[in-house]
C-alpha positions as CSV (number, residue, x, y, z in Angstrom):
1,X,13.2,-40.3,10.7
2,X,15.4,-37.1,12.1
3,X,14.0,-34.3,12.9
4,X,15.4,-30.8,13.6
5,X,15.7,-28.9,16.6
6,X,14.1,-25.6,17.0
7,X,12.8,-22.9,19.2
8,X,9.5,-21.1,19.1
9,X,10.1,-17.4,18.9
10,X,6.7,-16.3,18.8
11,X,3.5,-17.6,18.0
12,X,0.4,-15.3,18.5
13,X,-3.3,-15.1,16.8
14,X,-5.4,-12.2,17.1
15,X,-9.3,-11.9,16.1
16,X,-10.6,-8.3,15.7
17,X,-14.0,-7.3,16.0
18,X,-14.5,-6.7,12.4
19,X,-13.4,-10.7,11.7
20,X,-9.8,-10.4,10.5
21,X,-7.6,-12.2,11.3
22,X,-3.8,-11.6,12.1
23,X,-1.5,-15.1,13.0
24,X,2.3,-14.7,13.7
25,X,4.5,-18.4,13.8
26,X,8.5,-17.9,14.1
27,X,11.0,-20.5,14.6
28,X,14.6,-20.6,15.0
29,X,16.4,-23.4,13.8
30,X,19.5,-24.8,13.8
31,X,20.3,-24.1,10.2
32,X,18.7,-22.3,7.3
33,X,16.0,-23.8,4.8
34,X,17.5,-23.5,1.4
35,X,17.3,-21.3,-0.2
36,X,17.0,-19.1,2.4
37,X,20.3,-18.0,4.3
38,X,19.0,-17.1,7.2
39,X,18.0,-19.8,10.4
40,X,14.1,-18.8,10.8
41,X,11.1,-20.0,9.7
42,X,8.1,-18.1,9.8
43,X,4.4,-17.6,8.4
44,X,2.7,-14.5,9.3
45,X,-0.9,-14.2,8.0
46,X,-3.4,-11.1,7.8
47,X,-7.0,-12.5,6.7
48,X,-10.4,-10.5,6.2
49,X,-14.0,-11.8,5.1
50,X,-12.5,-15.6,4.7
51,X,-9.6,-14.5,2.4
52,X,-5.4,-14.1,2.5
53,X,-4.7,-10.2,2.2
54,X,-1.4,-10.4,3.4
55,X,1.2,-13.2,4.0
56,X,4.4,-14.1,4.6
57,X,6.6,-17.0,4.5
58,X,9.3,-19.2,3.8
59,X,9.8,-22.5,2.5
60,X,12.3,-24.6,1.2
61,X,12.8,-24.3,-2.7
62,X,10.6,-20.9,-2.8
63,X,12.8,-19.1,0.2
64,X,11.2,-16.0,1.7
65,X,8.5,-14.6,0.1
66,X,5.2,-12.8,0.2
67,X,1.8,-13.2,-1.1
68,X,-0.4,-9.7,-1.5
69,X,-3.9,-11.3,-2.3
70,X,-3.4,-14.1,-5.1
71,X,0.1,-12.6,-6.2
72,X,3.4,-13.8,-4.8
73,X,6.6,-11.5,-4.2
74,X,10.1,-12.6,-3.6
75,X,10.5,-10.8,0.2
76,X,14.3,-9.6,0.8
77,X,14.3,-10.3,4.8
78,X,16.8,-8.9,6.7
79,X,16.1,-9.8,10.3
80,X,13.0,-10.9,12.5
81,X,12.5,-6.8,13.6
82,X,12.2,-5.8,9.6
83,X,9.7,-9.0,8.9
84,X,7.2,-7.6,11.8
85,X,7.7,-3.9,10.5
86,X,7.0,-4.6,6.7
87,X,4.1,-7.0,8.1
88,X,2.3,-4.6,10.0
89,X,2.4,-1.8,7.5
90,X,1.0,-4.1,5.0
91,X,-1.8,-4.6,7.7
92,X,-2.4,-0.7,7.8
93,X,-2.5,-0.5,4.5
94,X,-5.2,-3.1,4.3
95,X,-7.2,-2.0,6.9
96,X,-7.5,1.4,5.8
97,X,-8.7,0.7,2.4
């Protein structure tokens, strides 16, 4: 079995008081995972009360993407910076509902 080469970019998990949750996993690889065009991988997650509000991902044969409770959305990324923005807004948003 071959595997791929990659480099951790960040990898962080943070438990506020209130019990959410908010995990951020990027890698870089060597070459993209179709169909994405770009050479990252990531998952970023926001979670209250034992449920997904917010996440983010990519994987091959979906590409990047985004899940907003039970509903997936096709995510256009543009670069790592963008990805954390757009994440963290989403995590306002949910927090202050």
């Amino acid at each position: 079995m071959q595997y791929m080469k990659v480099k951790l970019i960040a990898k962080a998990k943070e438990v506020y008081d209130d019990g959410s949750i908010v995990e951020v996993v990027i890698w870089e690889l060597r070459e993209p995972t179709p169909p994405s065009t770009h050479k990252y991988k990531y998952r970023l997650y926001y979670g209250h009360n034992g449920k997904c509000r917010v996440r983010y991902d990519n994987e091959r044969g979906k590409g990047d993407h985004k899940h907003v409770n039970t509903t997936e959305i096709d995510y256009d990324f543009k670069n790592i910076d963008q990805l954390l923005d757009d994440f963290e807004n989403d995590i306002v948003i949910w927090r202050e509902s």
